[in-house]
N, CA, C and O of each residue as an XYZ file, in Angstrom:
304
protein
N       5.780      0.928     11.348
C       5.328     -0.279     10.691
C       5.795     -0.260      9.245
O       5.932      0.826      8.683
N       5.996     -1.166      8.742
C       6.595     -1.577      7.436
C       5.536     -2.423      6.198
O       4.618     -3.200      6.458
N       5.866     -2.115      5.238
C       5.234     -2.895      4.585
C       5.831     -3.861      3.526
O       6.911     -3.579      3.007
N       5.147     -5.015      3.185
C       6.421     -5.932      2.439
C       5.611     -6.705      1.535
O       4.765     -7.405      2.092
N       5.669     -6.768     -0.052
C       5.032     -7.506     -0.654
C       6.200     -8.478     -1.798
O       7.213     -8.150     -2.416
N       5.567     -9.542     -1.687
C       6.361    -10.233     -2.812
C       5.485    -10.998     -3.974
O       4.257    -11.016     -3.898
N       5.996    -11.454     -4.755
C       5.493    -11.688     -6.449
C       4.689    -13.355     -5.943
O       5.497    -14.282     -5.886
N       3.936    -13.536     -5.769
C       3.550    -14.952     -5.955
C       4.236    -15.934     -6.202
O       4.704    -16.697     -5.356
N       4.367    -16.015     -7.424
C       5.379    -17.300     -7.950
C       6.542    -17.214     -7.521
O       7.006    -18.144     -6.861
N       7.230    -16.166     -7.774
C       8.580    -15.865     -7.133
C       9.115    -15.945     -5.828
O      10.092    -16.422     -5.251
N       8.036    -15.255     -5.573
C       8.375    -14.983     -4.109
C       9.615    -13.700     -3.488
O      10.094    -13.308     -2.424
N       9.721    -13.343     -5.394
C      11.057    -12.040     -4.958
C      10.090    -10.585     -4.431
O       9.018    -10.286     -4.956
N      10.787     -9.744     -3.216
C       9.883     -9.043     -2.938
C       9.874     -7.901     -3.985
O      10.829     -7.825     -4.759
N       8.973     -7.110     -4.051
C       7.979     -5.781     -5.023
C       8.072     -4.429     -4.258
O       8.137     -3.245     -4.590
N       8.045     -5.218     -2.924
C       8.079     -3.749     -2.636
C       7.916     -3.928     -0.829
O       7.125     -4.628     -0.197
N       8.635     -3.311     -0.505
C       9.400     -2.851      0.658
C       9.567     -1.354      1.421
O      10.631     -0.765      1.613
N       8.526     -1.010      1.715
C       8.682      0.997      2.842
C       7.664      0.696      3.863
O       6.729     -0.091      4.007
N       8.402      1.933      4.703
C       7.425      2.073      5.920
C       6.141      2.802      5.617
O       6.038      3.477      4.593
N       5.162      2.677      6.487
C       3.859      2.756      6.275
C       3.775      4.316      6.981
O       3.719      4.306      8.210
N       3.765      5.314      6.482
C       3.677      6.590      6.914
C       2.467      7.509      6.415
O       2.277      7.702      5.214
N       1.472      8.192      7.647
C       0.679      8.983      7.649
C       0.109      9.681      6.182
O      -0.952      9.844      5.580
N       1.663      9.993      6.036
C       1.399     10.869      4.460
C       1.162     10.390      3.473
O       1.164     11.065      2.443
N       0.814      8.738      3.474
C       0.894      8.401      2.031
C      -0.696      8.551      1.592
O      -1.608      8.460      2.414
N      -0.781      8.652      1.003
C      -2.319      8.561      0.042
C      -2.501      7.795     -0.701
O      -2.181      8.101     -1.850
N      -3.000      6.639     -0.509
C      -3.979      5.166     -0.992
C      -5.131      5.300     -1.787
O      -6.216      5.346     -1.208
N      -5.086      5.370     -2.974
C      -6.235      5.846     -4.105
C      -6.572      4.824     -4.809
O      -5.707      4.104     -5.306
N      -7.661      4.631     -4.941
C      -8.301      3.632     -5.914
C      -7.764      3.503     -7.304
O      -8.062      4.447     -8.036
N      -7.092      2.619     -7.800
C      -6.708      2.400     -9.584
C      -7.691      2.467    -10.274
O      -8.723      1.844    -10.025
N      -7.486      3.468    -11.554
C      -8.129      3.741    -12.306
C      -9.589      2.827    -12.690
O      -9.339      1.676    -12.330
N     -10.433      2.859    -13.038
C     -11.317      1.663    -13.434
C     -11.544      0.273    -12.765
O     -12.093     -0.756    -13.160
N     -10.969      0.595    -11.693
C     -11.051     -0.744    -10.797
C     -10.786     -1.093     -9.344
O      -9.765     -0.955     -8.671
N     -12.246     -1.691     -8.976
C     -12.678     -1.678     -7.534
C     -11.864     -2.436     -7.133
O     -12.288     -2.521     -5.981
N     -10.368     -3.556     -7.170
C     -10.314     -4.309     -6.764
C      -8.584     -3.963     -6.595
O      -7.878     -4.791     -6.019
N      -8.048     -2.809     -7.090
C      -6.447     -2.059     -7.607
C      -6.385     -0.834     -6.434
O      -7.279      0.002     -6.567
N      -5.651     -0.661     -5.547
C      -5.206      0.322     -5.122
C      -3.425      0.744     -5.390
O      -2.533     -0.095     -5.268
N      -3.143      2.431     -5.827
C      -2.205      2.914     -5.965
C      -1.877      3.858     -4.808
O      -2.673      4.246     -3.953
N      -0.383      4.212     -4.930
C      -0.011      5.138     -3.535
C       1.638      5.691     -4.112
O       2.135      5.230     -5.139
N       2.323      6.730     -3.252
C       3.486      7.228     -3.656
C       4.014      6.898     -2.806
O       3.181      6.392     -2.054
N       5.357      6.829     -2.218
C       5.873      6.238     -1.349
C       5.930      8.052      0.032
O       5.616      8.279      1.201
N       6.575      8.902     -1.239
C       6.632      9.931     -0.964
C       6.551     11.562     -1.284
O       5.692     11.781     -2.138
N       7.231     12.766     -0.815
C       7.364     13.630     -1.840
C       8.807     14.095     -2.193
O       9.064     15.238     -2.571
N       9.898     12.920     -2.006
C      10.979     13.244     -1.928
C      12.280     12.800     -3.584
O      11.633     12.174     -4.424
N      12.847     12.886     -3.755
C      13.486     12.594     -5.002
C      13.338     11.046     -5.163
O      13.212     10.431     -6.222
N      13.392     10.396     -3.523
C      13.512      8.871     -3.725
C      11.902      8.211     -3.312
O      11.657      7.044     -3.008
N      11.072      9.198     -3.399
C       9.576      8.293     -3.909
C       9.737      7.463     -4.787
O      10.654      7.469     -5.608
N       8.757      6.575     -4.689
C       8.372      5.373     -5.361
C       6.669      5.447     -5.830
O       5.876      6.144     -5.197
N       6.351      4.804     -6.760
C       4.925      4.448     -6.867
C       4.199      3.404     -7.028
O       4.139      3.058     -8.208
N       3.545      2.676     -6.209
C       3.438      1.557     -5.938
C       2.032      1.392     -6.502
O       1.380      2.418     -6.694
N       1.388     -0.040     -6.847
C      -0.052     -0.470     -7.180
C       0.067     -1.934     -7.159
O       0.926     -2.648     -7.676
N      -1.388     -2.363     -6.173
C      -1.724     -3.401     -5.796
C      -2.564     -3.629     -6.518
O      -3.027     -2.621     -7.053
N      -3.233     -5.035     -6.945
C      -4.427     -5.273     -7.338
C      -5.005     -6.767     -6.813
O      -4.317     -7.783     -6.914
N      -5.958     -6.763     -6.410
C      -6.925     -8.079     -5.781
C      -7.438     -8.993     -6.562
O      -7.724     -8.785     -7.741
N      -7.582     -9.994     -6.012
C      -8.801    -11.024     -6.570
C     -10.185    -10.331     -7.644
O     -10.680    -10.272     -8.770
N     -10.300     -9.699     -5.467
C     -11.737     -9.422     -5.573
C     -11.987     -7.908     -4.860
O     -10.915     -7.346     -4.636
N     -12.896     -7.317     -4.552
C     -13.436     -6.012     -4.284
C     -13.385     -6.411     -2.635
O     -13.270     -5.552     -1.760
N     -13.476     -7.681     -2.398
C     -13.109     -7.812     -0.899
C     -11.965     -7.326      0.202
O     -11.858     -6.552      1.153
N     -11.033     -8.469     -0.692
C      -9.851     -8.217     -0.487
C      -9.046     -7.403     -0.683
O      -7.959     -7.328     -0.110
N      -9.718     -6.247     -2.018
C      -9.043     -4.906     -1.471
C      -9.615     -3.987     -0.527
O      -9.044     -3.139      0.158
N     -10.936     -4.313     -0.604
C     -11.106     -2.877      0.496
C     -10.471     -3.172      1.763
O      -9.872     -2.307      2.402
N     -10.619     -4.697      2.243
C      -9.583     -5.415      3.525
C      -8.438     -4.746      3.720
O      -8.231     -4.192      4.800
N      -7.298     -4.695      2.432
C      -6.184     -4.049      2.416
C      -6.213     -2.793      2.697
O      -5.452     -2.470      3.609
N      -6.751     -2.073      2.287
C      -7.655     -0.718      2.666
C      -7.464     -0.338      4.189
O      -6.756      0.488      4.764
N      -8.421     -1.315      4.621
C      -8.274     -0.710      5.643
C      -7.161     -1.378      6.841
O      -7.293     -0.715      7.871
N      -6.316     -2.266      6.984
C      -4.999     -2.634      7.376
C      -4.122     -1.573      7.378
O      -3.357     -1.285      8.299
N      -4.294     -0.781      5.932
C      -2.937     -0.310      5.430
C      -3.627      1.129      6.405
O      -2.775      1.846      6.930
N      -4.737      1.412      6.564
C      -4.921      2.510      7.585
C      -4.838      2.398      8.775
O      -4.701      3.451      9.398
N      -4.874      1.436      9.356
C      -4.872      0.889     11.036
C      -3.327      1.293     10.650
O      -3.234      2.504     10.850
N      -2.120      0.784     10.194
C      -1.053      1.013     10.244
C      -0.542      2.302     10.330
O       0.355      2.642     11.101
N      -1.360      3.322      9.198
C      -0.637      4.391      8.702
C      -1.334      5.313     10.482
O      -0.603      6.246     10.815
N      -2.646      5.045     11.514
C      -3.006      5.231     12.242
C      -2.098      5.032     13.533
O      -1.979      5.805     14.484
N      -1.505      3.832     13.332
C      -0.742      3.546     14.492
C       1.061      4.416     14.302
O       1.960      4.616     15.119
N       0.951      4.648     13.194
C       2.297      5.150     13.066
C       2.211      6.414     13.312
O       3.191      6.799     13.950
N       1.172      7.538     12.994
C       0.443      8.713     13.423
C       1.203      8.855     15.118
O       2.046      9.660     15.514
N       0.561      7.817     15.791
C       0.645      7.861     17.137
C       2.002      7.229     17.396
O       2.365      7.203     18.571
N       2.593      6.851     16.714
C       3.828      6.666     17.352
C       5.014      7.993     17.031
O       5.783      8.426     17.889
N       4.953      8.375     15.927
C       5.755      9.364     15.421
C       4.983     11.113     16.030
O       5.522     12.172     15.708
């Protein structure tokens, strides 16, 4: 599974990787509504951070982005 985000207004995408087991999804600093993650542990990691509306809609993302990283578990 893949993941794909783009800029609102733009619409140019931000960010683009597959959704793999190993990543670790951590809460942004000071805020219930920001999640951060690495892409990897390899020279061509990336570091990515989302941030929400609301405390809803991230924990939502939350848990999507684990059903994924779950289903990829079982596929790989």
């Amino acid at each position: 599974m893949g993941f794909l985000a783009r800029r609102p207004k733009t619409n140019e995408i931000c960010a683009d990787h597959t959704v793999l087991p190993s990543i670790v999804v951590k809460p942004s600093v000071n805020s219930d509504r920001a999640w951060v993650w690495n892409t990897g542990d390899t020279k061509l990691s990336e570091m990515f951070a989302i941030r929400f509306a609301n405390a809803e809609l991230a924990h939502a993302f939350k848990t999507e982005f684990q059903k994924a990283q779950d289903h990829m578990a079982a596929v790989l």
